[in-house]
C-alpha positions in Angstrom: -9.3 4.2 23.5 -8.5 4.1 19.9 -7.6 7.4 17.8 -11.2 7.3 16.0 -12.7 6.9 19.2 -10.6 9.9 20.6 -11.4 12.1 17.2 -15.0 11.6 17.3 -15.5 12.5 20.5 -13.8 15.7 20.0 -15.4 16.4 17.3 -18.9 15.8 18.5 -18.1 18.2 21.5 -16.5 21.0 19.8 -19.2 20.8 16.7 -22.7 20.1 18.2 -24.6 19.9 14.8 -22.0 17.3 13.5 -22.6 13.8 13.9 -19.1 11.6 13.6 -19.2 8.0 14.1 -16.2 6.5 15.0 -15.2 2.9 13.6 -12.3 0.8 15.3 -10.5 -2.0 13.2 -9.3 -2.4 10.0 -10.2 -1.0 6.9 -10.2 -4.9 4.8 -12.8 -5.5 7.6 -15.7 -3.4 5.9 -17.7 -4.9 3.1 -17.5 -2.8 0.0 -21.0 -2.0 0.6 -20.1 -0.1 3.9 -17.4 2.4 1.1 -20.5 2.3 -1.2 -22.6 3.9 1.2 -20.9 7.6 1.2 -20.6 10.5 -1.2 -17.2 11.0 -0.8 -13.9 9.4 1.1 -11.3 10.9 2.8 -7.9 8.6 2.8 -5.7 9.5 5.4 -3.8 6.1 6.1 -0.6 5.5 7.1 1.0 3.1 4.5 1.2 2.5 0.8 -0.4 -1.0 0.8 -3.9 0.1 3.2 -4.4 2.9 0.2 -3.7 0.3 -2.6 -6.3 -1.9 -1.1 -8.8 1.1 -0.5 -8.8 2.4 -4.2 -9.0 -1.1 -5.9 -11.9 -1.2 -3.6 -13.5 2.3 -4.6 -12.5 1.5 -7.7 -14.8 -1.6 -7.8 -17.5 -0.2 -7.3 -18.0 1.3 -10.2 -20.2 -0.1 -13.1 -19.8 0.6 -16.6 -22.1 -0.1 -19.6 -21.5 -1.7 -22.6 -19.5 0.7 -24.3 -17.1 0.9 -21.4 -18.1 4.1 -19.8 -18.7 4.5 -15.7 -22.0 5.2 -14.7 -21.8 8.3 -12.5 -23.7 7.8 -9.8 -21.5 4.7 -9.0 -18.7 6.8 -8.8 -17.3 7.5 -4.8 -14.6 10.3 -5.4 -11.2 9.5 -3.2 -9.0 12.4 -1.5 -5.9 11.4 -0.6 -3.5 13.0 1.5 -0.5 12.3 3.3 2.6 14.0 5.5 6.1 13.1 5.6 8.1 15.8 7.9 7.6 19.0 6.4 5.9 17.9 2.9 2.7 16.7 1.8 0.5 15.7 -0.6 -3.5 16.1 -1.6 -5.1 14.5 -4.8 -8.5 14.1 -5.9 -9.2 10.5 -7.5 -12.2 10.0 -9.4 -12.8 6.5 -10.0 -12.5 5.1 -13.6 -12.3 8.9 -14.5 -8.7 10.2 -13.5 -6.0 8.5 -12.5 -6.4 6.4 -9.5 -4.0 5.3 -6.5 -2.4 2.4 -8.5 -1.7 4.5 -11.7 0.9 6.1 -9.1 2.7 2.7 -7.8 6.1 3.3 -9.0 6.5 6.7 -7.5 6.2 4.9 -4.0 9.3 2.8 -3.7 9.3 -0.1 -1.8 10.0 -0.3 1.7 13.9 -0.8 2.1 14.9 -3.7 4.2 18.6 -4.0 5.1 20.7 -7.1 3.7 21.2 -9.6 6.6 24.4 -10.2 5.7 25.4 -6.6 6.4 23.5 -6.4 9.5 25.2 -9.2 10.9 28.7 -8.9 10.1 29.7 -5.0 8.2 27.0 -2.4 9.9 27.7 0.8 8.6 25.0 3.0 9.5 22.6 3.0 13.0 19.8 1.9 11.4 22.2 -1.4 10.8 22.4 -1.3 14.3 19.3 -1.5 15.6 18.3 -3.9 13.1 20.9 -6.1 14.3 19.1 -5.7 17.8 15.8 -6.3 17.1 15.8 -8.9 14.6 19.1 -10.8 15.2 19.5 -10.4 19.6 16.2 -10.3 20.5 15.4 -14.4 19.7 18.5 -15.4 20.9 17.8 -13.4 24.4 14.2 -13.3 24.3 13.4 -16.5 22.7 9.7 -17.5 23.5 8.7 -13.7 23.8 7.8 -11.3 20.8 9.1 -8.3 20.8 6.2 -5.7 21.0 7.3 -2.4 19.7 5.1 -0.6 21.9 6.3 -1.7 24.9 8.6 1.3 26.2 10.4 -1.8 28.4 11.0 -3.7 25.1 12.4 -0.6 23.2 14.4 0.4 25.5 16.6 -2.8 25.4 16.5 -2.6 21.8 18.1 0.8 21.7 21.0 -0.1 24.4 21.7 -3.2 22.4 21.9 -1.5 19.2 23.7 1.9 20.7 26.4 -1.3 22.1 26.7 -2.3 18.5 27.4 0.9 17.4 30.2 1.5 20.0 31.6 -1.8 18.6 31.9 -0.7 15.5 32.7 3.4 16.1 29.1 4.0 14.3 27.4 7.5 15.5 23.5 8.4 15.5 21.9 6.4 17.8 19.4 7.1 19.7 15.7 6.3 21.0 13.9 8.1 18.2 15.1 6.8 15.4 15.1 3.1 17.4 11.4 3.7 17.4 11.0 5.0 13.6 13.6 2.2 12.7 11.7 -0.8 14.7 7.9 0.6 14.0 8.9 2.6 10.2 7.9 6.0 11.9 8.0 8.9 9.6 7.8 12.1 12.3 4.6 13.7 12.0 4.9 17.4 12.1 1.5 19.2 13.2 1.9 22.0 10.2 2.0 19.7 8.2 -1.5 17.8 9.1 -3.0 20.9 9.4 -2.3 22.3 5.5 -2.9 18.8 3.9 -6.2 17.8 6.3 -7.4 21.2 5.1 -6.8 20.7 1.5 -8.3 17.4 1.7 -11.4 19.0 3.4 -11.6 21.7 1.0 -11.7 19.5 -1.7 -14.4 17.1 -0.1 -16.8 20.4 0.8 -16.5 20.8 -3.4 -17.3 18.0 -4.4 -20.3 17.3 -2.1 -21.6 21.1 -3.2 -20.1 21.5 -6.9 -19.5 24.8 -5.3 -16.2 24.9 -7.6 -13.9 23.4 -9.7 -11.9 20.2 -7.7 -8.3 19.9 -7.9 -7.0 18.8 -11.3 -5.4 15.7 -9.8 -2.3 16.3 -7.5 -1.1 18.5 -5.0 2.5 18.8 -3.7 3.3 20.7 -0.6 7.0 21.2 0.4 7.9 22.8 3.6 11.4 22.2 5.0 12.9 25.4 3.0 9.9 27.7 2.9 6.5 27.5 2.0 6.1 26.0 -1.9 3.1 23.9 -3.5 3.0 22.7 -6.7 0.0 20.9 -8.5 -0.2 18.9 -11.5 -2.3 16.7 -13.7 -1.2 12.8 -12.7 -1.8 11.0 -15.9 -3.5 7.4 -16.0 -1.5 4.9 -16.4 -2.9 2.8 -19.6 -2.3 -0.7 -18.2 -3.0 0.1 -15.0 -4.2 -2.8 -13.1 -7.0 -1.2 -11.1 -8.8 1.2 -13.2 -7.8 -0.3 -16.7 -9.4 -3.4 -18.4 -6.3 -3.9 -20.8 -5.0 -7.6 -21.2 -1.2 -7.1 -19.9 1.2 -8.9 -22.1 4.1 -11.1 -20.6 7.2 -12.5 -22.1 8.5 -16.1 -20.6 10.7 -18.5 -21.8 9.7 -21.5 -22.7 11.6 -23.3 -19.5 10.4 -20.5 -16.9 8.2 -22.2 -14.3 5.1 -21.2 -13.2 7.2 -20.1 -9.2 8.8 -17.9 -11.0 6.0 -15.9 -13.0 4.6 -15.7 -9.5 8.4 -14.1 -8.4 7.7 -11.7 -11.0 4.4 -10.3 -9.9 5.2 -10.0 -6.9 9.0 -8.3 -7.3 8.0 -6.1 -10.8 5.7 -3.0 -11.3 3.0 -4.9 -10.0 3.9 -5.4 -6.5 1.0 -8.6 -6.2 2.0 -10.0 -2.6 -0.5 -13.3 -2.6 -1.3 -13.9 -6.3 -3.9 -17.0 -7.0 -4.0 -18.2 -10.5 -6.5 -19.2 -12.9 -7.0 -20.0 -16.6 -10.8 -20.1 -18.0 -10.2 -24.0 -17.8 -8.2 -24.4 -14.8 -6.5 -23.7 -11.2 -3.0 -23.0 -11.3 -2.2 -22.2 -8.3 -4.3 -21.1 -5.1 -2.2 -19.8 -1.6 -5.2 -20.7 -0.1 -7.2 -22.5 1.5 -4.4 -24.5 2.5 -6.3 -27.7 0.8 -6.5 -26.2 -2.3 -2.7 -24.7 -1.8 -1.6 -28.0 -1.5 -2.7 -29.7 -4.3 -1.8 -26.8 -6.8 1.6 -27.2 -5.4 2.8 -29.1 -7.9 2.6 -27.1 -10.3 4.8 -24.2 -9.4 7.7 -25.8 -10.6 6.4 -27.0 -13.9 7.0 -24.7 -16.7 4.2 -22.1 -17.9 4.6 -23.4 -20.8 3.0 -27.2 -20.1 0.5 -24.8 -18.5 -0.9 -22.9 -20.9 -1.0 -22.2 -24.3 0.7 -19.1 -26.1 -1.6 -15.8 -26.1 -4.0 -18.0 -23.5 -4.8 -15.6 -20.7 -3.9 -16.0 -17.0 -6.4 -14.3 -14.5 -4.8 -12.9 -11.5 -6.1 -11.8 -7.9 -5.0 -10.9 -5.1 -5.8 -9.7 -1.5 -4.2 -6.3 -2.1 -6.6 -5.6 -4.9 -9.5 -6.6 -3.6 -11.9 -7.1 -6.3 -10.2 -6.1 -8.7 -9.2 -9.0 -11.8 -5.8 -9.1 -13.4 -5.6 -10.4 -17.1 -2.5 -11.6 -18.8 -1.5 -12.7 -21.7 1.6 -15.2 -22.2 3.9 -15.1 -24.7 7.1 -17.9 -24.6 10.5 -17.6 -26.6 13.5 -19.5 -27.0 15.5 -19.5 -24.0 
C-alpha cells in the first residue's frame, strides 16, 4: 500500500470527524484544476524539481488584471517544508505576492554527480565506490537486468562490490547505509525533525484558512544538530524570476553561437530549464517533442541564433518543469 494510502487511514482512524482522501501517483498527473480546487497546499516532497514543478503550477493559477495586480481569490497559498537530518525549513509562499519557490533556485545546488573518469580509474572517497558498482559493474554483470534499488538482493551486491573497491584502493566508510543513500540520494530522515517542521507547516495552514493571526513573514530555518535554534527571515523576490515575474530576461550571444548551445545554457545557468521548446511569434525553433516535430527542428540547432532571429526579437521558452508558466527572452549578439 502506498504511504498516502497508509497516512490516510491513520488518520481517518485516530480523527473520526476528519475526512482525508488519499491520492496515489504523481503530482504532474493532476490537472491544475484539481490544485485550484483547495484553500491552501501543504508541500512536503521529496526533491527540488517536484516543488519547482508544483509552484510554477500554483503560481499559474493566478489571474491578474490589467494593471498587473493578482486577483485574490485566485490566489492558493503554498507551505513548504522540508528535513534534512537534524534541520528544517517552513515558508509560506503566496503566489504572485511573496517570493515564490523559484525566486529561491540558486540556494538549492544541483545534485552532484561524480566525474566518470574518477570513478573509474582514481576513487577517493566511498561514495566513488559504490558509484563505480552501480553504474560501471552492474551492466557488465547484470547486462539485460536493471538494477532496482529497492531490491534488498540487488543492493546488497552493490554494497560488497563497492566495499571490494574500496579494499582495492585502502578507501574506508563503506557500508550498507550510505550504499542505499548513495544509489537512491537518501538524506536520513530524523523523526524530530518531521515532527517540528510538519507542525510549523500546519500551524501556518490553520492561519491562513482562519486569519486567526499573522502568517509567517516568508521563511523559517530550523537547526538542530548542536541545540535547538530557529531563525526566520523575509526571502526577497527575485525580480526576474521566471515563475512569478513577467520581466523580458535579457541574453547576450555571439553572433556565431548556435542555437544547441543557447539551449546548453538554459539548461546549465540559473535557470536550470531541463527540456526547453523554442518559439519566436513567427516561428518553431526547436520542439523535443513530439518526435516529428523534434526531427524536423533539428536542423536548426546548429545554425547560429543569429540567422534565427533578429537582435532584441524575443524567444518564448517552456518547459515541462514549469508547467504553465512562459519564459521570454530577449537576444542581444556581439562580436565574437
Amino acid at each position: 500500500s502506498s504511504k498516502a494510502n497508509v497516512a490516510a487511514q491513520f488518520i481517518n482512524q485516530r480523527c473520526p470527524w476528519m475526512k482525508v482522501t488519499p491520492h496515489h501517483g504523481k503530482i504532474q498527473d493532476k490537472d491544475p484544476s484539481f490544485y485550484a480546487s483547495f484553500n491552501a497546499i501543504i508541500s512536503g516532497l521529496d526533491n527540488v524539481e517536484a516543488r519547482r514543478w508544483l509552484n510554477a503550477t500554483v503560481c499559474g493559477l493566478v489571474q491578474v488584471d490589467d494593471d498587473g495586480d493578482p486577483d485574490p481569490s485566485t490566489i492558493i497559498p503554498i507551505v513548504d517544508g522540508g528535513t534534512e537530518g537534524f534541520s528544517g525549513q517552513a515558508r509560506v509562499i503566496l503566489p504572485r505576492i511573496t517570493s515564490c519557490f523559484e525566486c529561491s533556485l540558486d540556494a538549492f545546488p544541483p545534485q552532484k554527480n561524480f566525474p566518470l573518469c574518477t570513478i573509474a580509474e582514481t576513487p577517493r572517497r566511498p561514495e566513488h565506490c559504490i558509484a563505480y558498482a552501480s553504474i560501471l559493474e552492474w551492466p557488465k554483470q547484470f547486462p539485460d537486468k536493471k538494477l532496482d534499488k529497492d531490491s534488498p538482493e540487488d543492493m546488497t551486491w552493490v554494497y560488497e562490490t563497492a566495499l571490494a573497491r574500496a579494499k582495492r584502493f585502502n578507501i574506508e566508510g563503506v557500508t550498507y547505509m550510505l550504499t542505499l543513500g548513495v544509489v537512491k540520494n537518501i538524506i536520513p530522515a530524523v523523526a524530530s525533525t518531521n515532527a517540528i517542521i510538519a507542525a510549523a507547516c500546519v500551524g501556518e495552514v490553520v492561519k491562513l484558512v482562519t486569519f486567526m493571526s499573522q502568517t509567517l513573514n516568508t521563511y523559517h530555518m530550523y537547526m538542530g544538530s548542536q541545540g535547538v535554534y530557529a531563525h526566520t527571515f523575509v526571502y526577497e523576490r527575485k525580480e526576474d524570476c521566471p515563475v512569478c515575474s513577467a520581466t523580458v530576461r535579457k541574453i547576450t550571444l555571439g553572433k556565431d553561437d548556435t542555437l544547441n548551445q543557447l539551449i546548453q545554457m538554459l539548461r546549465d545557468g540559473d535557470l536550470r530549464l531541463h527540456s526547453p521548446s523554442l518559439t519566436t511569434i513567427s516561428k518553431t525553433l526547436y520542439m523535443p517533442k513530439p518526435p516529428a516535430l523534434e526531427l524536423a527542428t533539428r536542423p536548426n540547432l546548429d545554425k547560429p541564433v543569429s540567422s534565427l532571429v533578429e537582435p532584441g526579437e524575443e524567444i518564448t521558452v517552456t518547459d515541462p518543469l514549469l508547467e504553465s508558466i512562459t519564459l521570454s527572452l530577449a537576444i542581444m549578439f556581439v562580436d565574437g
